[in-house]
C-alpha distance (Angstrom), angle and dihedral (degrees) to the residues before:
residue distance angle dihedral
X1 . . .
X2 3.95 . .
X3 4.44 88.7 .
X4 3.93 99.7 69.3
X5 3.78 97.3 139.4
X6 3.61 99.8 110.1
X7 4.30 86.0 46.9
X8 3.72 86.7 53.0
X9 3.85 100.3 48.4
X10 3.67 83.5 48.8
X11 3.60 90.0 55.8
X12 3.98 97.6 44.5
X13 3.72 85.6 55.2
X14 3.84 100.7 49.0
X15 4.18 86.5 38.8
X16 4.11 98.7 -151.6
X17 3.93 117.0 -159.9
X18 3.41 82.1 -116.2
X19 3.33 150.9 -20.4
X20 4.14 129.9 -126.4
X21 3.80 122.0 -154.6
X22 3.66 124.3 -143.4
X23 3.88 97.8 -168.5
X24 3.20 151.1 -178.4
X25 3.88 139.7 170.7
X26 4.02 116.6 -45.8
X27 3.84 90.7 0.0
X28 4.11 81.5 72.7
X29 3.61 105.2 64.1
X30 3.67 93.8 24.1
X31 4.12 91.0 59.5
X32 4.35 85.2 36.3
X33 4.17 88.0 55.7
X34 4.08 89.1 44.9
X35 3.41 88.3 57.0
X36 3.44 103.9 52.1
X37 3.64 91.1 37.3
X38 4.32 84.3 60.3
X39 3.79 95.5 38.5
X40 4.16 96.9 -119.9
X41 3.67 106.5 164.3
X42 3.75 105.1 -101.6
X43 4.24 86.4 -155.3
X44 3.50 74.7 80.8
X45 3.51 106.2 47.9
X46 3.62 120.8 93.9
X47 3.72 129.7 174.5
X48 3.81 127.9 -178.4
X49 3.49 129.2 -114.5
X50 3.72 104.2 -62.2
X51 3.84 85.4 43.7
X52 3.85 90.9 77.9
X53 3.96 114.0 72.7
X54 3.72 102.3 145.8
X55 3.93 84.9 -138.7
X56 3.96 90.5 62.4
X57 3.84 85.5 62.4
X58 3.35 104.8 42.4
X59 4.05 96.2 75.9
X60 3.86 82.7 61.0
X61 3.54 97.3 44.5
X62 3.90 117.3 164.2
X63 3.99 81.8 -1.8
X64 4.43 93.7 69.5
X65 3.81 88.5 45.1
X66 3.97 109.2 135.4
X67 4.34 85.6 38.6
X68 3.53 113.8 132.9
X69 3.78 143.4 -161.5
X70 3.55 125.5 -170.5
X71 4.33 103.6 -140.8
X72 3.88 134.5 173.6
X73 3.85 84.1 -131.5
X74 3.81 144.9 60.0
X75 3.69 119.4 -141.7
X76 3.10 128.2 -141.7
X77 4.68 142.4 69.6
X78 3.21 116.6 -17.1
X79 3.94 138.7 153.0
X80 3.90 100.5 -94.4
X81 4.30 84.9 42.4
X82 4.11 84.5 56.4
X83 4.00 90.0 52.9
X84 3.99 95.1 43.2
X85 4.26 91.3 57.1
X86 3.63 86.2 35.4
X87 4.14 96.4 53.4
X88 3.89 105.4 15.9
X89 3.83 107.8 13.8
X90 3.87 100.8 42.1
X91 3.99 88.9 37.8
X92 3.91 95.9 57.7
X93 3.95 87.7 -109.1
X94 3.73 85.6 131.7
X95 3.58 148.1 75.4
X96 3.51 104.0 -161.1
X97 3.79 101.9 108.7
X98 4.03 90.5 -156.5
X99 3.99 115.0 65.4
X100 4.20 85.9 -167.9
X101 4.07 84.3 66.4
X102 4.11 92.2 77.4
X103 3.72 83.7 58.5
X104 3.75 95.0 58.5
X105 4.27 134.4 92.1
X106 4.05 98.1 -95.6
X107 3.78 94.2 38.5
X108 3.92 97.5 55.8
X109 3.86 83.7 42.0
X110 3.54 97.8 57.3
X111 4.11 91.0 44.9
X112 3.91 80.9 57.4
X113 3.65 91.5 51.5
X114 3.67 99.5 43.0
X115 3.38 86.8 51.0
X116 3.65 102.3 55.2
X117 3.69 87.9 50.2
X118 3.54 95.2 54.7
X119 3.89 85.2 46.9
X120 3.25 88.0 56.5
X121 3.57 93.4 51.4
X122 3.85 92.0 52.7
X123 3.69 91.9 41.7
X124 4.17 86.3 64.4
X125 3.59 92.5 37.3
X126 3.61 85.4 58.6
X127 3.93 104.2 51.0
X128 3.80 97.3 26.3
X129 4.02 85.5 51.6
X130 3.71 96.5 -143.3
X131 3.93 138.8 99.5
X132 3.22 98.6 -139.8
X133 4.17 105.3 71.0
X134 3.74 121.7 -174.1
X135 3.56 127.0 -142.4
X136 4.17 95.3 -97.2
X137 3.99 85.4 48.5
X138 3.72 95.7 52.6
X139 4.44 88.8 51.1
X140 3.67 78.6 59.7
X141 3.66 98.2 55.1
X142 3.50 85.6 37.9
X143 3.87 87.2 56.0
X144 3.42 90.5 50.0
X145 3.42 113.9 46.6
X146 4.15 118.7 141.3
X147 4.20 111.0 168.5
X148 3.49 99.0 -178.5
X149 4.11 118.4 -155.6
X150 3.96 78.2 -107.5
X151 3.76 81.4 62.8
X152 3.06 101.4 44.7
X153 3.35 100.0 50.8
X154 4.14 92.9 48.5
X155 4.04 86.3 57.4
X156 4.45 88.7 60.0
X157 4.45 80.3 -109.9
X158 3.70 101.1 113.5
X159 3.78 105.8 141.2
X160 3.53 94.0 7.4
X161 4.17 96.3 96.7
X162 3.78 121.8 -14.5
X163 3.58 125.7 -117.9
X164 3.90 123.1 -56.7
X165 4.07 131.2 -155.4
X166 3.81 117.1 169.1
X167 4.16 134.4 178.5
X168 2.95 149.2 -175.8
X169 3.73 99.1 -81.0
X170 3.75 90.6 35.0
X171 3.68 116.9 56.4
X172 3.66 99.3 167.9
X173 3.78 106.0 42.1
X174 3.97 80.9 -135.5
X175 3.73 83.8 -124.0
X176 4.17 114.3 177.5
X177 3.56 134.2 -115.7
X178 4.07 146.2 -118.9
X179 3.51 120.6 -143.9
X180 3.49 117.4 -131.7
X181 4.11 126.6 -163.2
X182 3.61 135.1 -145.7
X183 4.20 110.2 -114.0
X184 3.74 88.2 -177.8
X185 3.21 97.0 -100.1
X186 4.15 101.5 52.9
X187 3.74 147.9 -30.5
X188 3.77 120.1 -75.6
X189 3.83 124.5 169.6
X190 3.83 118.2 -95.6
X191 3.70 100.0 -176.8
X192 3.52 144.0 22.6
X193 4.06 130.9 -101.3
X194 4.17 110.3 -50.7
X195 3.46 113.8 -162.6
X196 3.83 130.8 -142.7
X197 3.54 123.2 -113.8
X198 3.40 92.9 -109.7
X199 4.30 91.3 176.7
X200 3.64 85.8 59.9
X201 3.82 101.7 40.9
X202 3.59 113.8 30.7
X203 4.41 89.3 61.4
X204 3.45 89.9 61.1
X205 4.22 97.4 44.9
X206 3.62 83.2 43.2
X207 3.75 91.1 54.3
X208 3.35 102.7 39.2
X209 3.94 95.4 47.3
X210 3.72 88.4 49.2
X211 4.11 88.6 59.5
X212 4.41 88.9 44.1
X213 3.80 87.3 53.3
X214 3.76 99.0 48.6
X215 4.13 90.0 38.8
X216 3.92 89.0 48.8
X217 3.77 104.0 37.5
X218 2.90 144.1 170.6
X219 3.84 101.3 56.5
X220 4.13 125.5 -170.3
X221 3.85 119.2 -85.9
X222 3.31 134.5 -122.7
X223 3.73 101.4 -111.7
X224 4.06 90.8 -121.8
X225 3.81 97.7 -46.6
X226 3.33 120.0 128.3
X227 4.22 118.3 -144.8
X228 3.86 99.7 -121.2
């Protein structure tokens, strides 16, 4: 993962348009480094999601300018941010040892995912009317989550993520993407929400999860509650 020099001389001589990275963890900075190292253009560099921990970049610096990483948030200050330095960070509630950090990519991201799993939580709360969820009760909320702008916005996370409804059938929400772009210095959107071609895509999940299920049944109940 981190030893990609012989993949990246391979690349300089076959000179692709550009080149898409499907990363994960030390594969990311290690492939980020090997490109600087052979001069590819990182305007045409693009990694997905997990491809865009500000930390990755900053070893590179001014030299990974131009890198992007598409992301279904935007870093960077926003309401809820203000209230986690003001109660946790500022407090010594914390161990990260740099306050900038819960301005960066993977920060804001996991706020968004804590979030929807404490929506979740709420959500089953809510229609199971108790406190005290179980594990099948929380898939449910899970299964029917629905943050609204509205709600965004009343949790201090307007801009952060964009809104998110999920069922049964659709686990994901198959929501769409920015891509943001290294300045050197950190990530900052460059365009606005691109959507997946859903037509395309979603026939062959749908076909291909049909043939795991039948290969792999049978699969776990639901102890007697329905999805939606």
């Amino acid at each position: 993962m981190q030893n990609q020099s012989a993949q990246w001389l391979q690349i300089r001589r076959e000179k692709p348009d550009y080149v898409m990275m499907w990363g994960w963890g030390a594969m990311n900075p290690g492939a980020i480094n090997e490109a600087v190292k052979t001069r590819f253009d990182m305007n045409r560099f693009i990694g997905i999601w997990w491809s865009g921990h500000d930390d990755d970049l900053m070893v590179a610096g001014q030299k990974a300018k131009g890198y992007k990483a598409l992301s279904w948030n935007i870093p960077g200050k926003y309401p809820v941010i203000d209230d986690i330095k003001k109660y946790v960070i500022d407090k010594g509630l914390s161990k990260i040892k740099n306050a900038d950090t819960i301005y960066r990519n993977f920060y804001t991201r996991g706020i968004i995912i804590s979030m929807m799993q404490a929506e979740a939580i709420r959500t089953a709360q809510k229609h199971f009317n108790t406190s005290k969820v179980n594990a099948e009760q929380v898939r449910w909320g899970l299964e029917n989550l629905n943050i609204t702008e509205a709600r965004l916005e009343e949790l201090g996370m307007k801009g952060m993520g964009y809104p998110i409804k999920t069922s049964c059938e659709d686990h994901s929400g198959h929501h769409p993407a920015w891509v943001l772009e290294w300045n050197g210095k950190e990530f900052e959107p460059i365009t606005n929400l691109i959507a997946p071609m859903n037509d395309v895509v979603r026939p062959m999940l749908e076909e291909a999860a049909n043939k795991y299920a039948e290969s792999n049944s049978p699969w776990p109940g639901r102890n007697n509650i329905p999805c939606n």
